[in-house]
C-alpha positions as CSV (number, residue, x, y, z in Angstrom):
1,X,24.6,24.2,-5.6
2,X,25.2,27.2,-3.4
3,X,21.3,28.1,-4.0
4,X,20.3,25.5,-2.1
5,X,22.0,26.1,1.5
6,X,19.1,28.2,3.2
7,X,17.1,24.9,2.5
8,X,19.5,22.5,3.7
9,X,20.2,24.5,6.6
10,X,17.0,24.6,7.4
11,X,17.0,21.1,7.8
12,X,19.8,21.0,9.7
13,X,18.9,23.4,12.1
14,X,15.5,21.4,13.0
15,X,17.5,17.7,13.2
16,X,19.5,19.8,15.6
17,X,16.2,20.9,17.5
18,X,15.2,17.0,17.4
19,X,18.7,16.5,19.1
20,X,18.3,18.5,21.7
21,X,14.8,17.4,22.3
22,X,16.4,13.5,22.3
23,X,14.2,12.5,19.2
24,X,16.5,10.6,17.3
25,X,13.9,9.4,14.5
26,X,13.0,13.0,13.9
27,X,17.0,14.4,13.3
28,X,17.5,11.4,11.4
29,X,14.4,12.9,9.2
30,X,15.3,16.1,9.1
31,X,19.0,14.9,7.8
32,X,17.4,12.5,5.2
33,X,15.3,15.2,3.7
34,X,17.6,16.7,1.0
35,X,17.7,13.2,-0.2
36,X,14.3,14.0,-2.2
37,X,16.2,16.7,-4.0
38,X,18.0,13.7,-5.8
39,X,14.8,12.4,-7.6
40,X,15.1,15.9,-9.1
41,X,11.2,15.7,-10.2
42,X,8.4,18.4,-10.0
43,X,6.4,16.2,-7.1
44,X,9.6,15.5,-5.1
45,X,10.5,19.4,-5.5
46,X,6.9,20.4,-4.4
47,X,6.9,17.7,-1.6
48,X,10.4,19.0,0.0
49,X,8.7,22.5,-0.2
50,X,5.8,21.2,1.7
51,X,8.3,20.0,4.1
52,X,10.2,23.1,5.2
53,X,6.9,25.1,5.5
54,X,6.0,22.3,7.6
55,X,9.3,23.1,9.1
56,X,8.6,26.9,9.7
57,X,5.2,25.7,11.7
58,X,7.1,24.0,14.1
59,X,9.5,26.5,14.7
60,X,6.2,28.7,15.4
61,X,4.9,25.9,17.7
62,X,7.8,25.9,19.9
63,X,8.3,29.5,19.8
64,X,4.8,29.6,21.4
65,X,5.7,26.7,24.0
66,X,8.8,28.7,25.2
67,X,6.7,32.2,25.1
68,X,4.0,30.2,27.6
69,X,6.3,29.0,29.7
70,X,8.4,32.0,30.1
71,X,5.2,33.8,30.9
72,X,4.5,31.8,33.9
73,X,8.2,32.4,35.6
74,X,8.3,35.9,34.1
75,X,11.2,35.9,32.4
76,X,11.8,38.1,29.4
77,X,10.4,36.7,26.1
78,X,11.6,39.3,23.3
79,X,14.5,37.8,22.6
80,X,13.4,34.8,22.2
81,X,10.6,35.8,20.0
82,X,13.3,37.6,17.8
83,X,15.2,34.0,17.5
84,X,13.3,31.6,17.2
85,X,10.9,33.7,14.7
86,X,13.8,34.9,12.6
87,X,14.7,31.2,12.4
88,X,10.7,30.3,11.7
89,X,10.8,32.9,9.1
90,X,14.0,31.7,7.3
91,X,12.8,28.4,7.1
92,X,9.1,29.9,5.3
93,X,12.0,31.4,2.7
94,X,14.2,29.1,2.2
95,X,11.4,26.9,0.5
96,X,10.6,29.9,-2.0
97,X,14.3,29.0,-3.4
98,X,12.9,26.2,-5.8
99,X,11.1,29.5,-7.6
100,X,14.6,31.2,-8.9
101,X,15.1,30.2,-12.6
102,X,18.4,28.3,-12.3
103,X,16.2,26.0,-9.7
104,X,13.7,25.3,-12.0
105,X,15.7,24.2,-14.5
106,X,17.0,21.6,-12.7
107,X,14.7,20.5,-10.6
108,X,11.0,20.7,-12.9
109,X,13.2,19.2,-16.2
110,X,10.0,16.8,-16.7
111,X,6.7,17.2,-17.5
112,X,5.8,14.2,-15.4
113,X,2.1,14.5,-13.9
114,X,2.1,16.1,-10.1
115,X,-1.4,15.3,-8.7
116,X,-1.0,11.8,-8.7
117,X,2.1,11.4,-6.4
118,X,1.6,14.6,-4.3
119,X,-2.1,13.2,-3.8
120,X,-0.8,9.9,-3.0
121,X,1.9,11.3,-0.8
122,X,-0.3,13.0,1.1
123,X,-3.1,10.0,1.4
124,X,-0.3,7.5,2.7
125,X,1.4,10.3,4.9
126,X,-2.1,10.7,6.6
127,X,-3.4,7.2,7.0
128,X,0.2,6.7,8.4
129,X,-0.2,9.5,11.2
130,X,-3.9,7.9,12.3
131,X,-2.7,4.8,11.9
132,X,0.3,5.9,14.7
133,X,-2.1,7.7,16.6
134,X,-5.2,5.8,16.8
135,X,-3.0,2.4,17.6
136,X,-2.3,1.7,21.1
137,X,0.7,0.0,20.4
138,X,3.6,1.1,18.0
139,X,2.2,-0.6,15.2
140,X,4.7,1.1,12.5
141,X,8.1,-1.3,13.0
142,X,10.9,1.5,13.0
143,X,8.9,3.1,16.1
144,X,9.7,-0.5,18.2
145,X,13.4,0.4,17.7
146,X,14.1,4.3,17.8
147,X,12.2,7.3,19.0
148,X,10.7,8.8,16.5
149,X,11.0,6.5,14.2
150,X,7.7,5.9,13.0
151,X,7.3,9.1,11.1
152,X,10.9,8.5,9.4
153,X,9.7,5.2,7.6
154,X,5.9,6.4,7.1
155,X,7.7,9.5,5.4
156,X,9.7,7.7,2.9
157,X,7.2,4.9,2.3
158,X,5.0,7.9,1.5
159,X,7.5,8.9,-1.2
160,X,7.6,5.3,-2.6
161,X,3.8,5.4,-2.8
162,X,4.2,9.4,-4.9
163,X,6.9,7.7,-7.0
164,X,5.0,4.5,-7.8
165,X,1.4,6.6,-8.6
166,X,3.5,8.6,-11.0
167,X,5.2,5.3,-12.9
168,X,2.2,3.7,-13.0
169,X,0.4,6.2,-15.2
170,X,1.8,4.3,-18.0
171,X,0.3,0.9,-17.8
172,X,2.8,-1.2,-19.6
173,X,5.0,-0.2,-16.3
174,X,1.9,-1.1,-14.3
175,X,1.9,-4.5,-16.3
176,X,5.6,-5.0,-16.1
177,X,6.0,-3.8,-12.2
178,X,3.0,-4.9,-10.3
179,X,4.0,-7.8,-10.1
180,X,7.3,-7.3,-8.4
181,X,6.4,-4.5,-5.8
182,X,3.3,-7.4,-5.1
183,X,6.1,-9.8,-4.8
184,X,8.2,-7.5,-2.9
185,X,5.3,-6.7,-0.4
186,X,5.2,-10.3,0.1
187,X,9.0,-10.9,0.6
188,X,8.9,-8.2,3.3
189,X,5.9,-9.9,5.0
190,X,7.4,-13.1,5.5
191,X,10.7,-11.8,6.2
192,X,9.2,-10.3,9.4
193,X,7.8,-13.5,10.1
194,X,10.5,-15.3,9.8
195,X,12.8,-12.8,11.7
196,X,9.5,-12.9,14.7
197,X,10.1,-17.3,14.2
198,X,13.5,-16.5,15.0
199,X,13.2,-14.9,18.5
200,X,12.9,-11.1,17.2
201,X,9.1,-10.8,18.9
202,X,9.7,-6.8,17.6
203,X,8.7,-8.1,14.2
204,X,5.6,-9.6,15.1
205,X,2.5,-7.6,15.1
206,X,1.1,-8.2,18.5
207,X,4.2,-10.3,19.7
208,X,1.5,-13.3,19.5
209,X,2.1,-16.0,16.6
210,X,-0.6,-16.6,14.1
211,X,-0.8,-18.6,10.8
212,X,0.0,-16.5,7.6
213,X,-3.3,-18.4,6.0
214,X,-5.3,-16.0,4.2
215,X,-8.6,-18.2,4.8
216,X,-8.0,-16.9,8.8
217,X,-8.6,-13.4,7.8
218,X,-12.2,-14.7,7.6
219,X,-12.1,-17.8,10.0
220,X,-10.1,-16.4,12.9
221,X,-12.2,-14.1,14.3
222,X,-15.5,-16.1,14.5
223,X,-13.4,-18.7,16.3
224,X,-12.2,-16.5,18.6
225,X,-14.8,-14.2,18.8
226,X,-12.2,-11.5,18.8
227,X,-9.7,-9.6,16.7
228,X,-11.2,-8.4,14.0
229,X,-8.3,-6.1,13.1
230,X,-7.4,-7.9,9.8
231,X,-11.3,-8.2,8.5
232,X,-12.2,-4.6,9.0
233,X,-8.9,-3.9,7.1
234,X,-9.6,-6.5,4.5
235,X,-13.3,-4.6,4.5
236,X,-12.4,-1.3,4.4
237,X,-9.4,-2.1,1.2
238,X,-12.1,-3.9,-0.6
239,X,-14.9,-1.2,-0.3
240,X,-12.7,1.0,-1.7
241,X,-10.7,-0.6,-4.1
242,X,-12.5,-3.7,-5.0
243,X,-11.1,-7.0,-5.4
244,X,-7.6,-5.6,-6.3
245,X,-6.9,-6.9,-2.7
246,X,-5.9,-10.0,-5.0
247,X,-3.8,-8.7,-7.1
248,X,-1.8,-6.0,-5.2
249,X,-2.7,-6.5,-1.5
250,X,-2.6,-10.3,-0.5
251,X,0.5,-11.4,1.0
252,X,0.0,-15.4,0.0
253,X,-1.2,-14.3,-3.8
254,X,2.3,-13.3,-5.5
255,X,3.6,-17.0,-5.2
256,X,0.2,-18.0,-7.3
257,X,1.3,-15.2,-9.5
258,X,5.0,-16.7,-9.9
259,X,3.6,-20.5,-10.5
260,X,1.2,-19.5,-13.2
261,X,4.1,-17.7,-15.3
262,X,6.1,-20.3,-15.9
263,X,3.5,-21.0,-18.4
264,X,3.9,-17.8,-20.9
265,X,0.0,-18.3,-22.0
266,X,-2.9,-18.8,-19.6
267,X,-4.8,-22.0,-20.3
268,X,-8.4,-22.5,-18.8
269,X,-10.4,-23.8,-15.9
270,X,-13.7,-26.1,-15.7
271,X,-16.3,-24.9,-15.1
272,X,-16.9,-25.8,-11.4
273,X,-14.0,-23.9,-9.8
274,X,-16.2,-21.2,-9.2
275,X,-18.3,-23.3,-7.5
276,X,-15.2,-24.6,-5.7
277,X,-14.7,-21.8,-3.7
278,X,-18.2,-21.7,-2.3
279,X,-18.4,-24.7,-0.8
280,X,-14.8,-23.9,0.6
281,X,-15.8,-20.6,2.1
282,X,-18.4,-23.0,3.9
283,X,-16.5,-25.3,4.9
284,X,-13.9,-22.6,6.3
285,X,-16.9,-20.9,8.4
286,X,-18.5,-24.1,9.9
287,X,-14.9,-25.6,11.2
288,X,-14.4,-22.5,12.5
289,X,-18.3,-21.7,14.3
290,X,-18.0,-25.9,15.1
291,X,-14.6,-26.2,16.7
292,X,-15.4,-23.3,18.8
293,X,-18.9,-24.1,19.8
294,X,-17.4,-27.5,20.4
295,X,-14.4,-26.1,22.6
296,X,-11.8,-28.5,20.0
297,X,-8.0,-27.8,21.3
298,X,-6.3,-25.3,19.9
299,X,-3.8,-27.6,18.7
300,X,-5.9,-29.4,16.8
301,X,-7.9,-26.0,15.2
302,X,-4.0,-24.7,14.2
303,X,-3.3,-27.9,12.7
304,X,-6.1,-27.7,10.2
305,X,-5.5,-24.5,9.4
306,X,-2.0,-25.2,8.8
307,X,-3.4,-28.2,6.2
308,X,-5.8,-25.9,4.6
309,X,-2.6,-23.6,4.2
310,X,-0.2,-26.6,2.7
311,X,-3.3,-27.2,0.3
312,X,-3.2,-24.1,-1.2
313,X,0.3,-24.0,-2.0
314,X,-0.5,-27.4,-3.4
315,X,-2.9,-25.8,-5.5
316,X,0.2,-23.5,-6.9
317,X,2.6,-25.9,-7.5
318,X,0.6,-28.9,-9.0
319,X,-1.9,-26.6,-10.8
320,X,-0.8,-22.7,-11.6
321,X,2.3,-23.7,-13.3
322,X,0.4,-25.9,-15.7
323,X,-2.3,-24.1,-16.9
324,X,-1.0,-20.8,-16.0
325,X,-3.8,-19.5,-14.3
326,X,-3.6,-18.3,-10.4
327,X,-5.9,-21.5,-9.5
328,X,-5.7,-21.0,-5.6
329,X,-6.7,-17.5,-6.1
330,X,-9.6,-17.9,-8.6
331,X,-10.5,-21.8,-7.1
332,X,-9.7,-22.5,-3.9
333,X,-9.2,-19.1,-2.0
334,X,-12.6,-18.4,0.4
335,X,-10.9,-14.7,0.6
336,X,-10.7,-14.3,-3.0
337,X,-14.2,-15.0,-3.5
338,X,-15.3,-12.9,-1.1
339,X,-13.3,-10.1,-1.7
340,X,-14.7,-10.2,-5.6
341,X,-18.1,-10.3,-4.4
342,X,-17.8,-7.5,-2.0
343,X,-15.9,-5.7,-4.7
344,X,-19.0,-5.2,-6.3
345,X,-20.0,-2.6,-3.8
346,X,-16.6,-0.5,-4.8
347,X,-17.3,1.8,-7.5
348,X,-14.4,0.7,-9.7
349,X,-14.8,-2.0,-13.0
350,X,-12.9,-2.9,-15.6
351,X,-15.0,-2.7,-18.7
352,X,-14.6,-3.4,-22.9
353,X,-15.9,-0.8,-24.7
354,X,-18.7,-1.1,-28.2
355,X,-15.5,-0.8,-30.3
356,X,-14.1,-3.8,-29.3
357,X,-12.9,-6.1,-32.6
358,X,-12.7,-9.3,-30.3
359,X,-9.4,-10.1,-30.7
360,X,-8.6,-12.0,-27.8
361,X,-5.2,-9.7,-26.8
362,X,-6.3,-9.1,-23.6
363,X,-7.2,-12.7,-22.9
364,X,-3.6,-14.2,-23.6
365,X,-2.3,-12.3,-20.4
366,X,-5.6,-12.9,-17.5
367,X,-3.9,-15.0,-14.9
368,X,-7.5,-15.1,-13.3
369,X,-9.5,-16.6,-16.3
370,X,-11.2,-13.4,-16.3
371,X,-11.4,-13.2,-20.0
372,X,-12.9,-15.7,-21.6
373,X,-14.8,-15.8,-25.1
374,X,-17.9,-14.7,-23.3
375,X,-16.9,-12.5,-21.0
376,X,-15.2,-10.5,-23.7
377,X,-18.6,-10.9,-25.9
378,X,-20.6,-9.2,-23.1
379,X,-18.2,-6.8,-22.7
380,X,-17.6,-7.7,-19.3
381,X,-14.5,-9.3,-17.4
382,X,-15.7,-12.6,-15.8
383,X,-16.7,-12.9,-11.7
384,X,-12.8,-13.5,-11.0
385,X,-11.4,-10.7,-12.1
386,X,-9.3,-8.2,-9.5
387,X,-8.8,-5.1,-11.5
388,X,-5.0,-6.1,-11.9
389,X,-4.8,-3.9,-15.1
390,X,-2.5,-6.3,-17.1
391,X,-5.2,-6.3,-19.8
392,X,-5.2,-2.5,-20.0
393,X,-2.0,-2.1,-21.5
394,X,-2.4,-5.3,-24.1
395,X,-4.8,-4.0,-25.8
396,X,-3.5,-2.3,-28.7
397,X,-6.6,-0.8,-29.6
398,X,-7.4,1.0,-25.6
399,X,-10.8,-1.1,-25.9
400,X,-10.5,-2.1,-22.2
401,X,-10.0,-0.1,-19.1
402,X,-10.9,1.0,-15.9
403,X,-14.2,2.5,-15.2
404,X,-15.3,5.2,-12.3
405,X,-19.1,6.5,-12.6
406,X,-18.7,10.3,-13.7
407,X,-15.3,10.0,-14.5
408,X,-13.8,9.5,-18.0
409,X,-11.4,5.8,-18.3
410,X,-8.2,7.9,-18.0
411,X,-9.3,9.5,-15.0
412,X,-10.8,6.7,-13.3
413,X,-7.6,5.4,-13.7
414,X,-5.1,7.7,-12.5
415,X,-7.5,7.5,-9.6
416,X,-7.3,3.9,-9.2
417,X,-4.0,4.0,-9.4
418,X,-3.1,6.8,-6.3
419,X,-5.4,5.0,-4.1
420,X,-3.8,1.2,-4.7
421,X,-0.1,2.8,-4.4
422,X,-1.3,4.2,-1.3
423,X,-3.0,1.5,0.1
424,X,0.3,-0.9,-1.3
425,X,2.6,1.3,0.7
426,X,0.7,1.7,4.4
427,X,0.8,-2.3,3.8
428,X,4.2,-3.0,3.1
429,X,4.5,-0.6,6.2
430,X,2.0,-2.0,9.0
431,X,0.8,-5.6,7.3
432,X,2.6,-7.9,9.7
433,X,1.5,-11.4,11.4
């Protein structure tokens, strides 16, 4: 459509800018920005505007560049004060395009919600541009390869995490779709490992080699007494989020997911898997304190991590699949049982309301054996529960939901929801071994 040149040629004129500059991750954003125009969505439509204002400031930013340093050889600077903030200027217009009726029609045809995605947008857009700033390395895996790069893939992954808030307002998509993206976070993970196995050192975080076993995340660093990147992110994700780490975050916890679906109904556990993982966190925490302390070889320390690892699987294929319940996540995981006891410093719960009738509904899709006879009497989900959200959309009745203090179940909710997209999408962008 003819209305939409002044913005397209907005974005052509800054790719060219980019060109010029020899920023080839940049042009190559610039040039991929119409492509929002084909979601054809109210947030995608405000999130393209935000991006040629955005477009207009740097125009102004070099405009103020070349004014400085033409002021210190004393060349003449009106003309290029009448260029380059026309050009600033057309860009500021070009955005106000989406206003004209014909433009709305096309592009704001759905009544979709806009706060969660452009608030999610913006979240995973930001922690993105810290992430690339604080990080000392280029820790973002496009920026290893192009110049520029970086903000090209946090852009779009900052889409994906807009789109996903929006389709998982409805939580029989959350239900159905968590977990495949979880799955699909998971394929991308180990993809980069195996691509880093192969040679490509690019795809490794640090270059360095370590052992995709979650149990590390807690046993690495106090045998090294260093890198304590992955725990303060593992923290940090479960302060704010609670234990959904386990349910949307972990890279090892989507093939627990797979094995306990091939039963359609969840069975139950004994009693003494909780108790399971405590005396497994233990035991991860004293190998690790005593082979260090004991200087043990670091062949030897890899190799029992790597049979800690091969157990877990174990766990998966001999037990999941038959009782279909996630039993290395709710009985043999020392991460899992951390991150559900931390949880309980995040403000989020899942929680039955008085009007429950006791059905059971929920109970019939818990992979975490969460939902019990008693937990659903008290009204409470049991200690293994990580906010998945399956049981949200099974009950017929909306007895059971998430809870914020303050907020109403709907909005804690949408809430929930922005932040775990977010948190999902800066993962599937910098979680690497």
């Amino acid at each position: 459509m003819y209305r939409l040149l002044p913005a397209i040629i907005s974005c052509l004129l800054l790719a060219a800018h980019f060109l010029r500059a020899g920023n080839p991750g940049l042009v190559a954003l610039w040039l991929s920005f119409p492509l929002l125009l084909a979601f054809k969505r109210n947030w995608a439509t405000i999130i393209f505007q935000l991006v040629i204002f955005s477009g207009s400031a740097i125009w102004i930013a070099v405009l103020a560049d070349y004014w400085q340093a033409r002021a210190l050889i004393g060349a003449p600077k009106l003309r290029l004060a009448l260029i380059l903030g026309g050009v600033a200027c057309f860009t500021a217009v070009s955005a106000l395009v989406f206003f004209t009726p014909a433009l709305k029609k096309v592009f704001s045809p759905d009544d979709s919600p806009v706060f969660p995605a452009i608030t999610a947008f913006l979240l995973t857009f930001v922690t993105f541009s810290i992430i690339r700033f604080k990080v000392s390395f280029p820790i973002i895996l496009l920026e290893r390869f192009i110049r520029g790069g970086g903000w090209l893939e946090a852009f779009w992954l900052a889409v994906y995490a807009g789109f996903l808030a929006v389709f998982f307002q409805s939580p029989a998509n959350q239900k159905k779709w968590r977990p495949r993206i979880w799955g699909l976070f998971s394929f991308i993970f180990f993809l980069q490992l195996a691509i880093g196995l192969a040679g490509q050192e690019q795809f490794l975080m640090t270059g360095r080699l370590h052992l995709p076993v979650p149990a590390l995340i807690l046993a690495g660093p106090l045998y090294r007494g260093s890198g304590f990147f992955m725990l303060i992110l593992f923290s940090v994700t479960v302060l704010l989020v609670g234990p959904a780490w386990c349910s949307w975050l972990c890279y090892i916890g989507p093939w627990d997911d797979c094995a306990s679906r091939l039963k359609s109904r969840p069975g139950s556990l004994p009693s003494w898997r909780g108790h399971l993982r405590i005396v497994l966190l233990v035991v991860v925490l004293l190998t690790a304190f005593t082979t260090r302390v004991l200087n043990v070889p670091t062949i030897a320390t890899i190799s029992s991590a790597a049979v800690f690892g091969v157990i877990g699987v174990g766990f998966m294929v001999g037990w999941s699949r038959r009782v279909g319940l996630m039993t290395h996540c709710v009985s043999y995981c020392p991460v899992g049982f951390v991150s559900t006891r931390l949880g309980k410093l995040s403000p989020f719960r899942i929680k039955i309301d008085d009007d429950c009738d006791k059905c059971g509904a929920c109970r019939q899709v818990c992979r975490y054996d969460s939902l019990g006879k008693q937990d659903i009497e008290r009204r409470q989900p049991g200690e293994a529960c990580t906010l998945c959200g399956d049981c949200v959309s099974q009950c017929g009745g909306g007895h059971i939901g998430y809870h914020f203090s303050g907020l109403t179940p709907h909005s804690s909710r949408v809430l929930f929801i922005i932040l775990i997209t977010s948190l999902h999408a800066v993962f599937v962008g910098v979680a690497r071994i």
